[in-house]
N, C-alpha and C positions, 0 to 999 in steps of 0.2 A: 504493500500500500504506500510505501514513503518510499523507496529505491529498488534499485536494480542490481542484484550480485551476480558474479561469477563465481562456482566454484568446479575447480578441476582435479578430477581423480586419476594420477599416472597408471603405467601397468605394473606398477607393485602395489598401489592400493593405497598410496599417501593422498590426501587430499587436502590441497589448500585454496584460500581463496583470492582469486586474482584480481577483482573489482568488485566495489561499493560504488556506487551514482545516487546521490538525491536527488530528488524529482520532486518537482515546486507542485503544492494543493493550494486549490483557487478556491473562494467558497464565494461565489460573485453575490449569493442569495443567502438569506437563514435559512439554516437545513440542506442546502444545494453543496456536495463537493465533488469537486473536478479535478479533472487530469488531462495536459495535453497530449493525445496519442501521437505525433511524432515526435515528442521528448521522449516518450517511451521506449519508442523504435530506436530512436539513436543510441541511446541507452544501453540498449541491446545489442547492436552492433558494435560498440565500444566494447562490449562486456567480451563478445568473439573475438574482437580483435588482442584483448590481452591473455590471447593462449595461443601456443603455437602447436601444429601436429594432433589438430581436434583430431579424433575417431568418430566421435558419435555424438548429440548436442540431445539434451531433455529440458524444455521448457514449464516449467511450473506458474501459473497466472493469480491474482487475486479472485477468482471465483466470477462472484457476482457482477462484475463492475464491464459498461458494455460502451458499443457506439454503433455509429453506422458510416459507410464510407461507399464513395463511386465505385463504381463492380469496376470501371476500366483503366481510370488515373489511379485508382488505391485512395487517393487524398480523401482524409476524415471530412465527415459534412456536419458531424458534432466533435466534443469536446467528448471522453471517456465520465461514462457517468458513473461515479464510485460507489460501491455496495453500502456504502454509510450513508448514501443519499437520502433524502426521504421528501424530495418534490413531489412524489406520486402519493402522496399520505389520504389525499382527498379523494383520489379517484380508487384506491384501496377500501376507501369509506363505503364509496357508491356500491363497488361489487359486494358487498357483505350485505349491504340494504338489498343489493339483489339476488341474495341468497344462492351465489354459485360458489361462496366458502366449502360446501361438504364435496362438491362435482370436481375443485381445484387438487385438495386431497386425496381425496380418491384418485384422480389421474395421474398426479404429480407426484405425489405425496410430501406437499411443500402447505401451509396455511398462507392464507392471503397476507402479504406482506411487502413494504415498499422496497426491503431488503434485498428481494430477489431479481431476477434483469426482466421479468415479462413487462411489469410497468412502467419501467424504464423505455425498454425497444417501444412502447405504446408511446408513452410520449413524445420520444423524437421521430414518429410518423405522426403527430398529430401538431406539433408545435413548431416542428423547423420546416417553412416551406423548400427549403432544395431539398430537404429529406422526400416531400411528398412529390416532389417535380420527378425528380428520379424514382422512384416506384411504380409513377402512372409511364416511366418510357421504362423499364424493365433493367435499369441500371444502379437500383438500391443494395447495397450488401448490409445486414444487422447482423452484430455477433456481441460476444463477448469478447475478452482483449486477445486472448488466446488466436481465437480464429484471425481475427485482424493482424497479428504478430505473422499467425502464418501464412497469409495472404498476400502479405510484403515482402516475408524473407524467402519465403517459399512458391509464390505463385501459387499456393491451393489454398481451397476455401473449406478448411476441415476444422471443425472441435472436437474433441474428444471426449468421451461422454459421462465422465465425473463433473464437468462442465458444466454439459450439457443438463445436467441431476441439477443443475443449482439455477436454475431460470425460471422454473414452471411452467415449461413450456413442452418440456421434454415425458412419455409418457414411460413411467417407472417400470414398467413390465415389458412393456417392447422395447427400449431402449432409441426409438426413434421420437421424431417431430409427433404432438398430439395434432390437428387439425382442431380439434373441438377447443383444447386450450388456446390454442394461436386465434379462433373466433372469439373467444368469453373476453382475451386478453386487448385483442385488434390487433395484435402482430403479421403482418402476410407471410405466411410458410414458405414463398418461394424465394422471401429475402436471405431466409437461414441455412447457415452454412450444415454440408454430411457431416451427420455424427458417426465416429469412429473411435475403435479400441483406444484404451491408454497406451497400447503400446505397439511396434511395429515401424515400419519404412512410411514416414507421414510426408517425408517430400527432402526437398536436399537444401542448406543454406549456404551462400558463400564465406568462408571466411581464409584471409591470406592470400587470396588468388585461385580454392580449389573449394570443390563442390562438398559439403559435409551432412550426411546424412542426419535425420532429427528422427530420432528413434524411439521420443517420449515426448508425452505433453499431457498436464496434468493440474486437479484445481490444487491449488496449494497446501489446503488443510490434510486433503488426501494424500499428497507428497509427505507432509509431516507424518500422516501416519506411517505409511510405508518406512519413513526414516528410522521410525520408533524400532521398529524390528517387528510391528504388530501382525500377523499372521493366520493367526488362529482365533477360531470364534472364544469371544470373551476377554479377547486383548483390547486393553483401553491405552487412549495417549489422552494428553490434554496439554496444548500449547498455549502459554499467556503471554500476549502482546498487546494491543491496543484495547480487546478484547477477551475474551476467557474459551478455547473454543475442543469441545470433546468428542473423541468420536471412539466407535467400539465396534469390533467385529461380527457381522453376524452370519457370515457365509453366502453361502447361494441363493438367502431366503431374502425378501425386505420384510423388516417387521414393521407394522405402522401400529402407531398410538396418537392419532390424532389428538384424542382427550388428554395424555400427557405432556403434550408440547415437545415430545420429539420427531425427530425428523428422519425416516428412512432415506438415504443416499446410495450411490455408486464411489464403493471401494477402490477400486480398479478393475482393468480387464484387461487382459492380455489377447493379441492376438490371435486368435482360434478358440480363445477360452470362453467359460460361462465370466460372467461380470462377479463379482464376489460386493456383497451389501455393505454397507455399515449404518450403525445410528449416530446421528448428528444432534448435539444437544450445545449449544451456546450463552455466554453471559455478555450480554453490549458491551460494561464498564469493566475490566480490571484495570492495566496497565493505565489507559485514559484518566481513571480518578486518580490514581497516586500522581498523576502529571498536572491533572485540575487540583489538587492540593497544593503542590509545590508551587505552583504558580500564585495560589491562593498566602504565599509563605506558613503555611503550617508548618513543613519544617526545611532544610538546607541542604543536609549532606544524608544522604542514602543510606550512608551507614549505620545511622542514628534511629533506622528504623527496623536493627538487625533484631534488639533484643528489646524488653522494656520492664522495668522497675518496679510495676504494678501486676496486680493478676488483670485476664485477660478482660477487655472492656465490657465483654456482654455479659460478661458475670461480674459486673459495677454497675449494670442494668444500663448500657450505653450502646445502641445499635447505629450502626450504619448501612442502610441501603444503598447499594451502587447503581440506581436505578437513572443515571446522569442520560442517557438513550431512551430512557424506556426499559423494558423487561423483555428479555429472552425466554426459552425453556425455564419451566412448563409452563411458565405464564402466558407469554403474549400478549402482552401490554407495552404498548407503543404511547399509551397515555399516561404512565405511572414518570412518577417523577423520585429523583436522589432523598434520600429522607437520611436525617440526623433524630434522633428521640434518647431520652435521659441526658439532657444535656442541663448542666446545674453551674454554679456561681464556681463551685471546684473543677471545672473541667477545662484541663487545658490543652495547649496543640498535640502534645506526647500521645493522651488519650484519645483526642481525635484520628491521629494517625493511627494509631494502635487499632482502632476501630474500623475502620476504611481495609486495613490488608484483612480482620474477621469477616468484614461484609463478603469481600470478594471469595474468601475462602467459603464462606457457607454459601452465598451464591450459587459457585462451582458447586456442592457438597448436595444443593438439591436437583442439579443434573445427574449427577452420577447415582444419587436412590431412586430418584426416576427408571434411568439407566436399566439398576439394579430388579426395580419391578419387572420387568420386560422379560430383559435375558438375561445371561451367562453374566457375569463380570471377574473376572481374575482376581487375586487376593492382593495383586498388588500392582499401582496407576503408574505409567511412564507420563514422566511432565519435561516441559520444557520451556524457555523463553522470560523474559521478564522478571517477574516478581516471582519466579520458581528460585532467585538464585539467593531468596530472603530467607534468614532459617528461621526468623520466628513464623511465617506464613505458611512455610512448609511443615513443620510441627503442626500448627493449630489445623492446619487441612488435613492431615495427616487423624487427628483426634476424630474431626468432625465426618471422617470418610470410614473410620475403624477400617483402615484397609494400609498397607504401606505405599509408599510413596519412590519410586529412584527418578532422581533427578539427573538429567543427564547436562554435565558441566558443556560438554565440546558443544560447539558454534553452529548453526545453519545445519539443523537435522532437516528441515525441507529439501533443502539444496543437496544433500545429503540421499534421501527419499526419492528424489527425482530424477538422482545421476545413476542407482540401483534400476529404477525403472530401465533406463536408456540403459543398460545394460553393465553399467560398474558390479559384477561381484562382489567383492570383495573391496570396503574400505575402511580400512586398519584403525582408525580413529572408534569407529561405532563398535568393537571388540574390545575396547580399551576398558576394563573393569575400572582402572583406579581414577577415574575422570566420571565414576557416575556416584551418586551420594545419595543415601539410604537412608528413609525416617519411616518410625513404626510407629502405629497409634498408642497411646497408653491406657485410653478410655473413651470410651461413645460418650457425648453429652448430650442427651436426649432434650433435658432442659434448655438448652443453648439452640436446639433445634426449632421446638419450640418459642421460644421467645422471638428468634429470628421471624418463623412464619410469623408471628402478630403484626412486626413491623411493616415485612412486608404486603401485605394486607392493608396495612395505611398507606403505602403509596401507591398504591396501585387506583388508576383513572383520574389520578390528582389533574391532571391537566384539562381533564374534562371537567371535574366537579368545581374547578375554579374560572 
């Protein structure tokens, strides 16, 4: 979502990384955020360019976040509309008043939400006229960033269909374009690009002067998982970065729980193979509110949030809801808003802070019992990213999951994830025992459980009710 890496894996299995690129977010509107697609692209080509003697190249994208471009110049006819958007919030509204919420699910197996790219692709065929000039002459291309990456570097118009699982547009059992969702949503089917395996011969890109095969392409959370080593039904990861974002294996099956706010997906799939499932469960705020904090000077220096002095906030009756986006799994509340409660004349930044890394951690903790109603779940969560590298956060999630915890210290398990797909074996980093770190629960607090759902319960439709 904020830059562009390279990472290269030799043929002994060392893996390092050869480029970082920031890439500028625009937010021109409240709630609107953007991306230039050919900042991207160049991005990307920089990133080729700092390796020599490519073999094989595997792209990993942000998921949701889409555009649309001339099927013949390539050139964008929008700006990349980021999965954090939430310009389509109203027209989100409309389709639940018009009761195609259970027909979306059922097809998709996604809930109506502004999150995903159908309402997005909807809107730039209805709001940017060269979008609609090109459509009626047969020259509209809509994708996600992936397809558009590979459209450029590649000359083909393919997504792959982990991708493809993250639009609602795509129909969860057949693995192809719905027609029925693409009418509910107004997207034209003949804009969107063939969906294809995760993995395989998807087209050739140049880098150094010679043609390089792309052998993977992949949505990112699913790269992390793959990174994880996750394999088997009941393997969980959970990566924290802007967001809180978990997923778990469930084979060849999709399990839907619409009523629980999780979300059946596409695992991966290899070419020739059945597609292998997973559940999708997410939190909007982690990484973001400790950054809305800092900002806010709660506190300075990172470190100071490793350990703290007091016992833990919600048992000083001190909650914080990360509800800064709205509400993910199992809720689905786009109207609930961030809540502070027990807050007294004694309360100072320490506790706040202290509070903010419990919120996220129980947060997280009602995705994975959710999870845990469903299917399988393993006795112990591979995490990574962000505020995984906190020990008092990793403990207290740790308590609140009564399951252990390995965190994995090495860099870019995405990146990692996605070079595996494209075909790296073997890389020596991801066997490295002494670079992953171990916390075991000491006790379930049921009460802490509880106290938490009350809170959240008061913020939930706060935006409406206000």
């Amino acid at each position: 979502t904020t830059s562009t890496r390279a990472l290269a894996v030799d043929t002994n299995g060392n893996a390092s990384i050869t480029s970082v690129i920031r890439h500028k977010q625009y937010y021109p509107q409240p709630g609107w955020v953007e991306h230039d697609p050919l900042e991207l692209v160049r991005n990307i080509e920089s990133s080729l360019e700092s390796v020599d003697n490519i073999a094989a190249v595997g792209i990993d994208n942000q998921g949701e976040s889409c555009l649309a471009w001339h099927s013949d110049t390539l050139e964008p006819v929008s700006q990349v509309i980021v999965w954090q958007d939430n310009r389509t919030g109203e027209t989100i509204e409309r389709l639940e008043r018009d009761g195609v919420g259970e027909e979306v699910m059922n097809r998709a197996g996604l809930p109506l939400d502004s999150y995903f790219s159908a309402s997005k692709l909807a809107w730039i065929v209805n709001s940017i006229p060269e979008a609609r000039r090109l459509l009626k002459k047969g020259k509209l291309k809509l994708g996600t960033t992936d397809a558009y990456f590979l459209d450029r570097l590649a000359g083909v118009f393919k997504t792959d269909i982990t991708t493809a699982s993250r639009t609602s547009l795509m129909n969860l059992e057949t693995g192809q374009w719905d027609e029925r969702l693409c009418e509910l949503f107004g997207v034209p089917m003949s804009a969107l690009p063939a969906i294809v395996p995760t993995t395989g011969l998807l087209g050739t890109v140049a880098s150094r002067g010679k043609q390089v095969p792309i052998t993977a392409s992949v949505v990112d959370q699913q790269a992390s998982l793959y990174g994880h080593g996750c394999r088997d039904v009941g393997d969980v990861k959970i990566t924290f970065g802007t967001g809180a974002f978990a997923l778990t294996v469930t084979g060849h099956k999709a399990i839907r729980a619409p009523d629980q706010g999780l979300l059946p997906t596409i695992g991966w799939q290899h070419a020739g193979d059945q597609a292998v499932y997973a559940l999708d469960g997410g939190v909007y705020s982690a990484g973001s509110a400790i950054e809305w904090a800092h900002k806010l000077g709660l506190f300075e220096d990172y470190s100071t949030l490793n350990s703290f002095d007091q016992p833990a906030a919600i048992d000083r009756d001190l909650v914080f809801v990360p509800a800064l986006s709205g509400l993910a799994c199992p809720h689905w509340d786009r109207l609930a808003s961030g809540l502070w409660i027990g807050l007294s004349q004694d309360t100072n930044r320490s506790s706040m802070m202290q509070s903010i890394l419990e919120g996220i951690a129980l947060r997280t903790a009602e995705v994975i019992r959710t999870m845990s109603s469903l299917t399988e779940v393993g006795h112990e969560i591979s995490i990574d990213g962000g505020v995984s590298v906190n020990p008092y956060f990793c403990k207290f999630l740790s308590d609140c999951l009564g399951k252990s915890l390995a965190v994995k210290s090495f860099p870019e398990i995405t990146a990692i994830g996605t070079a595996q797909l494209a075909g790296a074996d073997v890389i020596l980093v991801d066997r490295d025992e002494t670079r992953i770190q171990r916390y075991t629960p000491s006790a379930v607090r049921e009460d802490r459980v509880k106290k938490f759902s009350n809170a959240v319960a008061k913020s939930m439709h706060w935006r409406a009710a206000s």
